[in-house]
C-alpha positions in Angstrom: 6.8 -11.6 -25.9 9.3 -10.4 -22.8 7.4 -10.5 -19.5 9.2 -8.4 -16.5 10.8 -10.2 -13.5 8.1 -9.5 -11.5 5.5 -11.4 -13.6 7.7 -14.7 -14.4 8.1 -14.9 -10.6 4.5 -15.0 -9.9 3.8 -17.4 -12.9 6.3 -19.7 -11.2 5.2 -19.4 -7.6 1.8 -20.2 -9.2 2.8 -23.6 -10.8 4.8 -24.4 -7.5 1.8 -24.1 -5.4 0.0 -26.4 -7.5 2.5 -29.1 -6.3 3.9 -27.5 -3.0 0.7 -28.2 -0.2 1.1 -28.6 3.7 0.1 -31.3 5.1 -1.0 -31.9 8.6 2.4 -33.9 9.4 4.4 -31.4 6.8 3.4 -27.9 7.4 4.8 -25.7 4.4 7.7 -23.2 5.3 7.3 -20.4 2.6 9.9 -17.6 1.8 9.2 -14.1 0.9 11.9 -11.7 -0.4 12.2 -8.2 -1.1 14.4 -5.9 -2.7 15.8 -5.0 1.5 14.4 -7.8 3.5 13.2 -11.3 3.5 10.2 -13.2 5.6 9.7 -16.9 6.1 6.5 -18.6 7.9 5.5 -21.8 8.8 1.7 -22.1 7.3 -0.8 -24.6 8.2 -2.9 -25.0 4.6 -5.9 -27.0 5.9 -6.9 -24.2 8.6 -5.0 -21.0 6.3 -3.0 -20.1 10.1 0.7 -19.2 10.2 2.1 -20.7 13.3 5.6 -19.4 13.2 7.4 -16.9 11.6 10.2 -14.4 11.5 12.2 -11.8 9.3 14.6 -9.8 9.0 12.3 -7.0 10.2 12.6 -8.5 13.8 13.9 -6.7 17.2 17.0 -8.6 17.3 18.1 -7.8 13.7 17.2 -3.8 14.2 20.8 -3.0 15.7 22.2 -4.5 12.2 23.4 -1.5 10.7 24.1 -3.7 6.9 21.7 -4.4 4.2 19.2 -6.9 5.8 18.2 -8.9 2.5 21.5 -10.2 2.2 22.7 -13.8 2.7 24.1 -13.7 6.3 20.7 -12.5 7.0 18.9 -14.9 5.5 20.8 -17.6 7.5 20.3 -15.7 10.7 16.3 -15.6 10.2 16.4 -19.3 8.9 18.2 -20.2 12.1 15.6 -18.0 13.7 12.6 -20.1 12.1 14.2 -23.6 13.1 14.4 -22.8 16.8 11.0 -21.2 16.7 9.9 -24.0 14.9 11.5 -26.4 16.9 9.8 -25.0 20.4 6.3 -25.6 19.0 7.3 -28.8 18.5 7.2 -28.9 14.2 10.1 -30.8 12.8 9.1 -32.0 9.3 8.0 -29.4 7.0 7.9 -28.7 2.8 9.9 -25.9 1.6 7.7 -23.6 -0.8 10.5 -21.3 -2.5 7.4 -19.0 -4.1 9.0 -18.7 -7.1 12.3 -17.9 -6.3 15.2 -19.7 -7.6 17.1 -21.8 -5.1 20.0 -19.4 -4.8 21.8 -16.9 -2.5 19.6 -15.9 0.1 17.0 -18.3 -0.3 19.4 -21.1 -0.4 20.9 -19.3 2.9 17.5 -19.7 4.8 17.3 -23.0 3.9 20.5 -24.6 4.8 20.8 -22.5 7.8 17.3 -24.2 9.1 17.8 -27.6 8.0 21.5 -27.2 9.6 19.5 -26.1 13.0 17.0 -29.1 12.6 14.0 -29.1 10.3 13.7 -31.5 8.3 12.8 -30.9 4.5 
């Protein structure tokens, strides 16, 4: 039986987060993407709290006239997330790709933060 896109990603992200927990010394960093945009957050999963985030929905990338859910967006909002990250003083966290295969833009995010200096 063929299940849509939609339904095989959620199956995944399902059996990922059965595996994929924050701790208190490795918060998880999980990605969201959409068909135009993509989100990433730093979560703590003991108290349910996102401490950092950012997207491509952000005041600096509103002047972007291109297709925000592209790669070079991606690695702008990962390099976004590090730095962010970095001022709250988180270092080590576990990436939770929800689903998504680690390709294109999510692969983007994820070099560009480890690149600025998270450590995953």
């Amino acid at each position: 039986m063929a299940e849509s896109r939609k339904e095989g990603i959620l199956r995944r992200h399902k059996r990922i987060r059965k595996t994929v927990t924050g701790t208190p010394e490795r918060l998880r960093l999980s990605v969201f993407r959409s068909l135009n945009h993509i989100y990433a957050q730093i979560v703590d999963d003991l108290k349910g709290h996102t401490l950092v985030n950012a997207s491509s929905l952000d005041k600096q990338f509103q002047d972007m006239k291109s297709h925000k859910g592209n790669m070079k967006t991606a690695q702008l909002v990962g390099e976004l997330l590090a730095k962010r990250a970095l001022e709250k003083g988180i270092k080590k966290v576990v990436f939770d790709r929800s689903g998504y295969p680690y390709h294109g833009s999510v692969k983007a995010l994820a070099e560009s933060s480890r690149a600025t200096g998270l450590e995953f």
